[in-house]
C-alpha positions as a Markdown table, in Angstrom:
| # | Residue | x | y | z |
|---|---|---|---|---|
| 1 | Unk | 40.9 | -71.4 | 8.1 |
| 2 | Unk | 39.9 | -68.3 | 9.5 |
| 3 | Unk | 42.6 | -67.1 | 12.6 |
| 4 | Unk | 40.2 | -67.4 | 15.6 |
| 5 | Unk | 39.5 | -71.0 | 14.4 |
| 6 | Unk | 43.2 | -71.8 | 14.3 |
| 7 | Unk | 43.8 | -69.8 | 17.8 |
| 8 | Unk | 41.1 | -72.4 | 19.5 |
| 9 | Unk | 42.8 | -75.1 | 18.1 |
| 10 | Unk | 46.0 | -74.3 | 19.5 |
| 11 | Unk | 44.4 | -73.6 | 23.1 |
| 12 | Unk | 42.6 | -76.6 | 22.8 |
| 13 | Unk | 46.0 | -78.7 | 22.2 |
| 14 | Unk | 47.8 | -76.8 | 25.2 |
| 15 | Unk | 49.1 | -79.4 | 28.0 |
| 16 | Unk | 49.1 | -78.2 | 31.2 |
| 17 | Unk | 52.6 | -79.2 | 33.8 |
| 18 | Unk | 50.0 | -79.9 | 37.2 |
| 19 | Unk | 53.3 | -80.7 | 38.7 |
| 20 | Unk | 53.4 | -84.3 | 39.1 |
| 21 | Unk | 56.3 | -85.6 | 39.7 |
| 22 | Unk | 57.4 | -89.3 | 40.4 |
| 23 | Unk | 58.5 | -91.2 | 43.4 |
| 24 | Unk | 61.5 | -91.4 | 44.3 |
| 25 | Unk | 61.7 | -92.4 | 47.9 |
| 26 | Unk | 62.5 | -95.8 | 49.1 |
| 27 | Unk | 60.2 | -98.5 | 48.0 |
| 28 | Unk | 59.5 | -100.4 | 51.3 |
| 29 | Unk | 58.0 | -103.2 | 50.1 |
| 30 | Unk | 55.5 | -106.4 | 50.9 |
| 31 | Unk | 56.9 | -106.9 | 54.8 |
| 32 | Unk | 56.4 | -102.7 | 55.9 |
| 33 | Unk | 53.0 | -103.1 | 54.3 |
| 34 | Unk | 52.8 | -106.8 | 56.2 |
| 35 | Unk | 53.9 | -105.1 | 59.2 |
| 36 | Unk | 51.6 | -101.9 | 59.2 |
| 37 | Unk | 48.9 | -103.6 | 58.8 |
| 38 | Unk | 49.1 | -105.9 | 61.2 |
| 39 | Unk | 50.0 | -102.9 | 63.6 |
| 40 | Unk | 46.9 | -100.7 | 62.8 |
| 41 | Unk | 44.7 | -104.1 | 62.7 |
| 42 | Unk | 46.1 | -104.8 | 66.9 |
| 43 | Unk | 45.7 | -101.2 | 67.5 |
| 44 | Unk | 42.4 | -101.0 | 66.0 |
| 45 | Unk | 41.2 | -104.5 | 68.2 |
| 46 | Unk | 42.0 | -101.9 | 71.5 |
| 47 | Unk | 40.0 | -99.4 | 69.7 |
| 48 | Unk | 43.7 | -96.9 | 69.6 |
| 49 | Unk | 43.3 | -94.7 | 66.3 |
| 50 | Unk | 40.1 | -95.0 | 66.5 |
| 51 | Unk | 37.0 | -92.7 | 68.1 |
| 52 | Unk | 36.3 | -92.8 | 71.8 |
| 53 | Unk | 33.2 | -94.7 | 71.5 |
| 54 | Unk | 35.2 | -97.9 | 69.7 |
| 55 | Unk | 37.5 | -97.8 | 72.6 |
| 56 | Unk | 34.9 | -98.2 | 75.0 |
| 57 | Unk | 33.8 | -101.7 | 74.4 |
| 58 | Unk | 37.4 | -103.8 | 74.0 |
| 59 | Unk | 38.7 | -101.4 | 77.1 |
| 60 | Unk | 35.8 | -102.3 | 79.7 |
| 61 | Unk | 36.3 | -106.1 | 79.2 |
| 62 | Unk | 40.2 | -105.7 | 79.2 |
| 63 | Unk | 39.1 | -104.3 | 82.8 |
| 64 | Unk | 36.9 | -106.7 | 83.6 |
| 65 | Unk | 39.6 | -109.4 | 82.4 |
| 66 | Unk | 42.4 | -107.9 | 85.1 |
| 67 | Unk | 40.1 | -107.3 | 87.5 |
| 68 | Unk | 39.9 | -110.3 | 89.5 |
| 69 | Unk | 43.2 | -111.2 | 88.9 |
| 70 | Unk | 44.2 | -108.2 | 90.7 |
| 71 | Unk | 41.5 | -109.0 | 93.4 |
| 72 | Unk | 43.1 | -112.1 | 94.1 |
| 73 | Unk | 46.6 | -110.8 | 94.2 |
| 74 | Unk | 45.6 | -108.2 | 97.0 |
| 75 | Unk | 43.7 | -110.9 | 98.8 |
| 76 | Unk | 46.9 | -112.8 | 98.3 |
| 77 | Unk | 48.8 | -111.0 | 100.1 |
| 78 | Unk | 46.6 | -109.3 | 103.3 |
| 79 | Unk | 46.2 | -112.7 | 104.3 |
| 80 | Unk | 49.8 | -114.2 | 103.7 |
| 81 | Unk | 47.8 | -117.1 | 101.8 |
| 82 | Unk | 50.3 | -120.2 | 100.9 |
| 83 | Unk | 48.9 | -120.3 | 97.2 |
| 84 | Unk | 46.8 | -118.6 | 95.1 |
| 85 | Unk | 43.3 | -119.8 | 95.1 |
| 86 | Unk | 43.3 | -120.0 | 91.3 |
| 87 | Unk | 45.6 | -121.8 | 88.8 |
| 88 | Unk | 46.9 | -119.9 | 85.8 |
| 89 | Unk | 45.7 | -122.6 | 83.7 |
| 90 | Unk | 42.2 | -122.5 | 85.1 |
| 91 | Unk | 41.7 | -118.3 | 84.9 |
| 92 | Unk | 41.0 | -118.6 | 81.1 |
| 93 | Unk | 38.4 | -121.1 | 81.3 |
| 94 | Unk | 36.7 | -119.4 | 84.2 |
| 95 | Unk | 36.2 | -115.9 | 82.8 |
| 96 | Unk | 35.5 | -117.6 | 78.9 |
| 97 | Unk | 32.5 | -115.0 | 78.4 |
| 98 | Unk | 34.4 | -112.2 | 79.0 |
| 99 | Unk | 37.0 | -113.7 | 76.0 |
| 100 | Unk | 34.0 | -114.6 | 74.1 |
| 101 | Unk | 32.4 | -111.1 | 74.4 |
| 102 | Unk | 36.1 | -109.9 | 73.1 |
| 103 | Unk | 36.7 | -111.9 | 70.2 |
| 104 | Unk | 32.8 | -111.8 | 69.1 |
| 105 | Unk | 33.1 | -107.2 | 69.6 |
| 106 | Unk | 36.4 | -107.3 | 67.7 |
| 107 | Unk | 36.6 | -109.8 | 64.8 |
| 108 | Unk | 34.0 | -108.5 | 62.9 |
| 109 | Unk | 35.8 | -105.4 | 63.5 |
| 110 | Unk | 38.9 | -106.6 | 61.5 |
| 111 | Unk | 37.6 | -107.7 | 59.1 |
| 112 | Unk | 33.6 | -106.9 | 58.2 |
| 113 | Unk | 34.5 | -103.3 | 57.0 |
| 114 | Unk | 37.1 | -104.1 | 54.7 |
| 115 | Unk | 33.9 | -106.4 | 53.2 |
| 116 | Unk | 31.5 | -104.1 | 53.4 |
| 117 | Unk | 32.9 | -101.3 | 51.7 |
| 118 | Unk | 34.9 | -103.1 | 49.4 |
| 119 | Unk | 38.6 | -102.3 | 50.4 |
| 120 | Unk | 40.3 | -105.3 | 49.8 |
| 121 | Unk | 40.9 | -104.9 | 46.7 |
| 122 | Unk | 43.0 | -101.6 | 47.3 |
| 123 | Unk | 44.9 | -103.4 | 50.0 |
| 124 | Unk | 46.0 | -106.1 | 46.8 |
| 125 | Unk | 46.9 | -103.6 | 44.4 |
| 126 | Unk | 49.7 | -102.4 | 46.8 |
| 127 | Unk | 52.9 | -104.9 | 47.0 |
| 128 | Unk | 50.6 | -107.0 | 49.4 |
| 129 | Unk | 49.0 | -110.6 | 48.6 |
| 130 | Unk | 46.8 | -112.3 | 49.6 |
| 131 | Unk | 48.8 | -114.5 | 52.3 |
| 132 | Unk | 49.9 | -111.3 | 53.9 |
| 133 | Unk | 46.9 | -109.9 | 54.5 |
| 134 | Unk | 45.8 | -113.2 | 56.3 |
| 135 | Unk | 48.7 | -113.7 | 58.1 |
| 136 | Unk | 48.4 | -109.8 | 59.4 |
| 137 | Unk | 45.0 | -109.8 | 60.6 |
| 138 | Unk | 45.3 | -113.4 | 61.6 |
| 139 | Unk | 48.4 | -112.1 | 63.7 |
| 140 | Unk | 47.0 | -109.5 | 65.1 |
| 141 | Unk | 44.0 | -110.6 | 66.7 |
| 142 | Unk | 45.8 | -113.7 | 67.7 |
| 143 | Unk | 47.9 | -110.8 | 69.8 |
| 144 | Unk | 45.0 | -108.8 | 71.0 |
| 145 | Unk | 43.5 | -112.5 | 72.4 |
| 146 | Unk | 46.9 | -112.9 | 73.6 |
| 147 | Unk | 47.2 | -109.8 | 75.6 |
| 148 | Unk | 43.6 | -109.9 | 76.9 |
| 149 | Unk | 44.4 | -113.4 | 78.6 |
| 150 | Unk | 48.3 | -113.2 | 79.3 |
| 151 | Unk | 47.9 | -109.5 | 81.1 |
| 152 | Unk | 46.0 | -111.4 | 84.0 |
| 153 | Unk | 48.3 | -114.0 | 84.2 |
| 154 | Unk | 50.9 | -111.5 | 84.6 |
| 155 | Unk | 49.0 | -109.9 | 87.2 |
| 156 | Unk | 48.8 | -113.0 | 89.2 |
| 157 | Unk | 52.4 | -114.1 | 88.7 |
| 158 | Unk | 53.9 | -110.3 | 90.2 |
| 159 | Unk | 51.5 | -110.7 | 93.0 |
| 160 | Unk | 52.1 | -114.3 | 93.5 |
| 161 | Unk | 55.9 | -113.5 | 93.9 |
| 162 | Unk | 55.2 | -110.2 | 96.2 |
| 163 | Unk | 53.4 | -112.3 | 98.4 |
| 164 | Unk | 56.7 | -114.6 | 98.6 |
| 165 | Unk | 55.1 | -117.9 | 97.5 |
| 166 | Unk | 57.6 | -120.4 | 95.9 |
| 167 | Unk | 59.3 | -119.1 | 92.5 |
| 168 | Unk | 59.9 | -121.8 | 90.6 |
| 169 | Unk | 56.3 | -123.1 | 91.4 |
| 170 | Unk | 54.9 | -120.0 | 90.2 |
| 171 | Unk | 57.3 | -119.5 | 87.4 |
| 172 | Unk | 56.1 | -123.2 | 86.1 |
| 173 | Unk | 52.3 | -122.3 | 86.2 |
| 174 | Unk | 53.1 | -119.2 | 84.9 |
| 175 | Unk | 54.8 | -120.9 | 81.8 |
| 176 | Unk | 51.9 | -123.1 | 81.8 |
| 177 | Unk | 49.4 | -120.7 | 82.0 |
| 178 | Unk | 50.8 | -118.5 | 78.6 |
| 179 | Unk | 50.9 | -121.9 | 76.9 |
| 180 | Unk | 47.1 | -122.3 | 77.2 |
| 181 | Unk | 46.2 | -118.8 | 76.4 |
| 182 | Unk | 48.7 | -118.6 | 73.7 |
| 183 | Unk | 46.9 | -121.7 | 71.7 |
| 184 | Unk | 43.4 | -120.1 | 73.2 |
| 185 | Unk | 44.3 | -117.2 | 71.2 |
| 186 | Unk | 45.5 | -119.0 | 67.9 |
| 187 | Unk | 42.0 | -121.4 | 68.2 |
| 188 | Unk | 39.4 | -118.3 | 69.0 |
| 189 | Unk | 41.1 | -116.3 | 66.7 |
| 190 | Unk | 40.9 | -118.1 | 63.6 |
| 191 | Unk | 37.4 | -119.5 | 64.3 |
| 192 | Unk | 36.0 | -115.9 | 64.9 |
| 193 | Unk | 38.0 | -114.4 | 61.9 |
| 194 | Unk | 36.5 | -117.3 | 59.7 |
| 195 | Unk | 33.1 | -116.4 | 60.8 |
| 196 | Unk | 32.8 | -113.0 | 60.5 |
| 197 | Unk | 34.8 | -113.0 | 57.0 |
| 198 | Unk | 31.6 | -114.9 | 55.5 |
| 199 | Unk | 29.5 | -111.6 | 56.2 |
| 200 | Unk | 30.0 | -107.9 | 55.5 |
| 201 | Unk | 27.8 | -106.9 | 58.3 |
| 202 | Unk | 29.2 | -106.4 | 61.3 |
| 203 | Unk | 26.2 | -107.2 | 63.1 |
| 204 | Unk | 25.8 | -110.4 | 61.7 |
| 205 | Unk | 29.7 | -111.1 | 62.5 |
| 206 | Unk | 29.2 | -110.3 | 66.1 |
| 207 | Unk | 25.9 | -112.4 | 66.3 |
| 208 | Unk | 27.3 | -115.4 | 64.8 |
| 209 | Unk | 30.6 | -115.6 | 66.4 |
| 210 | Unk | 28.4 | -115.5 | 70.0 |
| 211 | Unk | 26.5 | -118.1 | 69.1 |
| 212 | Unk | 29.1 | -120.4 | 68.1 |
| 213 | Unk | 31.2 | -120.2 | 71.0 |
| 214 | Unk | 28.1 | -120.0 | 72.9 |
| 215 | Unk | 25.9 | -122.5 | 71.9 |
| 216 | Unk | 29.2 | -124.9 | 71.3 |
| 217 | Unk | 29.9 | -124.5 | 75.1 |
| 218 | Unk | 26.5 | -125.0 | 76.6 |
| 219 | Unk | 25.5 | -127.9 | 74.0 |
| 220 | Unk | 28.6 | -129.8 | 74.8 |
| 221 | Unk | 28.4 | -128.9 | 79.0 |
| 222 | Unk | 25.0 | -130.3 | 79.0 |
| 223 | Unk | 25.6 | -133.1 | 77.0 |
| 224 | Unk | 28.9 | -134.2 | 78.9 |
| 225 | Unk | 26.8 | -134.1 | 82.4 |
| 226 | Unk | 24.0 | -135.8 | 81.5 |
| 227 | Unk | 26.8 | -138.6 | 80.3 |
| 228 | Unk | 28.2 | -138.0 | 83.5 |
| 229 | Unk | 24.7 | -138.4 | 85.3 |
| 230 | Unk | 24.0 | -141.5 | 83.9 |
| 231 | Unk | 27.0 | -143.0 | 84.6 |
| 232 | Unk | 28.9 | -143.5 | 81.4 |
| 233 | Unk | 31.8 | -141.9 | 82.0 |
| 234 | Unk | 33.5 | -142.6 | 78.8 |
| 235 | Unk | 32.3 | -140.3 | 76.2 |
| 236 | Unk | 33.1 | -137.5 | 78.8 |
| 237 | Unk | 36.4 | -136.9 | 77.4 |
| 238 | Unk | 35.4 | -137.4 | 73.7 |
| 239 | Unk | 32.8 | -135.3 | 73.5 |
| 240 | Unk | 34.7 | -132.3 | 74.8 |
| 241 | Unk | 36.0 | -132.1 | 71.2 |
| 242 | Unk | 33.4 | -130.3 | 69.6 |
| 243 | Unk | 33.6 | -127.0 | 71.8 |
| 244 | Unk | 36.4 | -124.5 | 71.2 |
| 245 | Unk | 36.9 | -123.5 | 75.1 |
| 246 | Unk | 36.8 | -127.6 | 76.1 |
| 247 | Unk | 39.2 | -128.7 | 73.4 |
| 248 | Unk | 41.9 | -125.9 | 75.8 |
| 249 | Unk | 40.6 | -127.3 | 78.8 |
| 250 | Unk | 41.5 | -131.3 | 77.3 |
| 251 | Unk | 45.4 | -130.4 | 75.9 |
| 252 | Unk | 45.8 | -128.7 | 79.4 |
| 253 | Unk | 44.5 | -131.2 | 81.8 |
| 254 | Unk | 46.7 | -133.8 | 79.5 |
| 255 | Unk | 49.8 | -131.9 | 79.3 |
| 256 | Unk | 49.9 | -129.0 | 80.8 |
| 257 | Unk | 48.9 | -130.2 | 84.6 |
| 258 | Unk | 45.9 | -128.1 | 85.0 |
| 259 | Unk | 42.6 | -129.6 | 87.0 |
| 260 | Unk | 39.6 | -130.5 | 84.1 |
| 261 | Unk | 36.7 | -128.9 | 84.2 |
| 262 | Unk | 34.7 | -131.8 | 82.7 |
| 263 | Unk | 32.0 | -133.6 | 85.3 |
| 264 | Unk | 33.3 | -135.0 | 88.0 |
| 265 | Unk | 37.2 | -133.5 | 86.8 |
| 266 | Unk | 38.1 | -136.4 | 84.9 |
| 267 | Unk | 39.9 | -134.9 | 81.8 |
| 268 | Unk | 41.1 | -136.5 | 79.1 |
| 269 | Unk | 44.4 | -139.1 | 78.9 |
| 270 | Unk | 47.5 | -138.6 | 77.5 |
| 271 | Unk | 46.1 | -141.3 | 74.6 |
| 272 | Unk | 42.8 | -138.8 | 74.1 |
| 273 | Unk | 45.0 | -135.5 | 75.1 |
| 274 | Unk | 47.1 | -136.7 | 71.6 |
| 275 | Unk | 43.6 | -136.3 | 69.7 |
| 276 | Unk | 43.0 | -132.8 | 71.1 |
| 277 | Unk | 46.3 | -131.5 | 70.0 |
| 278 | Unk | 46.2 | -133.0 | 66.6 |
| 279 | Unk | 42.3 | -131.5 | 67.1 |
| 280 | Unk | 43.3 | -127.9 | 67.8 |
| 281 | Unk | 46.0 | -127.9 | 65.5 |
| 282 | Unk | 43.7 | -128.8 | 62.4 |
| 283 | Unk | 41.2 | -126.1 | 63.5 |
| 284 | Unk | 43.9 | -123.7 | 63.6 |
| 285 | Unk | 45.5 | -124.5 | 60.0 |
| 286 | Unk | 41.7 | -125.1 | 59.0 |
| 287 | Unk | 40.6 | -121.6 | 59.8 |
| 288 | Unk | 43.6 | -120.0 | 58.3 |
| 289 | Unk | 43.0 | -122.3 | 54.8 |
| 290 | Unk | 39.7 | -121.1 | 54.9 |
| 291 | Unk | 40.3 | -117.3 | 55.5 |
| 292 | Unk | 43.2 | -117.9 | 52.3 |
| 293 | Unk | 40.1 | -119.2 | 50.2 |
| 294 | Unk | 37.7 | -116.6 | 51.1 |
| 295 | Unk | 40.4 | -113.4 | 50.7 |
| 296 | Unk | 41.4 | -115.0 | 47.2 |
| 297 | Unk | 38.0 | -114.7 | 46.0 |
| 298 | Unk | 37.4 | -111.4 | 47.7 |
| 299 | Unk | 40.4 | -109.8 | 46.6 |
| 300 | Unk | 39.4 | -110.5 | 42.6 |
């Protein structure tokens, strides 16, 4: 073999030290990855980490949410008013298209992209499963609802006590209050998170997430007062159930003291509040089954 053959062989055969070396830090495990991700999912649902543009959106209707509540506070107290003029359990329920707006903007948000470009995946091959990732981005916009709703409340119950009304009657609605909103933001936030999974497109998410909350609301309003016109009370109460905002508005007018807003304010019983709690709890652990079907078949 000829010496310049034998010399290209050997160059050929060379292996080149590129300096890898391996880790050796500590090894954090499923939980820190549980953990971060459900951070950067509740940071990302107030647009923080993010451009300026995607804070624009969840920032304005955080406004919008505090607004009156602060409003009412300073009316509140100029005229040294003996209550406030709303209930804690009733501010949800009034400003519901504000919440809607939220949770259609910022669901898709969470979890569209991942779909869309096909991340998932990389999440699983990371010492993360499937349940973790659910329970993360299930977490955290159950959090970001949670914060959108309570901060108003909060709002009312520091200027409720600034303006010297009773404390332990403002400290109970207050209680009450975070009760509702706390299972609003469990309900809306597996509902939307369901939704939105079913699509990559954001667009679509947003859309269909409106729509259902929307069209839910309106179809069951109108069908509850024309009940209510015709003077069967009755179904009133029972057909509440198949709208996400009126199944909150039946467990609180049942347990949690607040006035209905159903025709005429007749909420549901105790007996029919019973069926809106075991209600809401299966949509709950229904939504989260569902997102634990969908991300097991995603994450392949």
């Amino acid at each position: 073999m000829p010496p310049e053959t034998v010399t290209q062989q050997q160059r050929a055969d060379v292996i080149h030290n590129i300096g890898y070396r391996h880790y050796d830090g500590p090894r954090l495990g499923r939980a820190y990855a549980r953990r971060s991700l459900f951070s950067q999912s509740l940071r990302g649902a107030y647009g923080l980490g993010r451009s300026a543009k995607s804070k624009v959106a969840p920032m304005l209707l955080f406004a919008v949410m505090c607004m009156p509540a602060a409003i009412i506070v300073a009316v509140a107290i100029a005229i040294s008013a003996n209550k406030l003029p709303v209930e804690y359990t009733r501010y949800a329920i009034m400003l519901q298209a504000v919440i809607g707006l939220y949770t259609a903007s910022q669901a898709p948000q969470s979890v569209s992209r991942d779909l869309r470009f096909k991340t998932v995946p990389l999440y699983f091959s990371r010492p993360i499963e499937t349940v973790d990732y659910v329970v993360a981005k299930f977490a955290a916009m159950a959090s970001a609802l949670f914060i959108l709703t309570g901060a108003p409340l909060l709002i009312l119950y520091v200027g409720a006590l600034l303006a010297k009304l009773d404390f332990a009657d403002q400290t109970k609605g207050f209680a009450q209050g975070l009760i509702s909103v706390a299972l609003l933001s469990l309900l809306f936030a597996g509902i939307s998170l369901v939704v939105a999974a079913l699509t990559p497109r954001r667009g679509f998410g947003v859309a269909a997430v409106i729509a259902l909350l929307t069209i839910s609301y309106g179809a069951v309003s109108a069908v509850q007062a024309i009940a209510w016109n015709e003077g069967d009370s009755g179904p009133v109460s029972w057909i509440g159930l198949f709208s996400p905002i009126t199944i909150i508005d039946g467990v609180q007018t049942a347990f949690l003291g607040a006035a209905s807003s159903f025709p005429g304010g007749i909420g549901p019983s105790t007996g029919t509040g019973l069926v809106y709690v075991l209600v809401l709890l299966g949509l709950i652990a229904g939504s989260y089954g569902l997102l634990m079907r969908r991300y097991r078949k995603v994450g392949l």
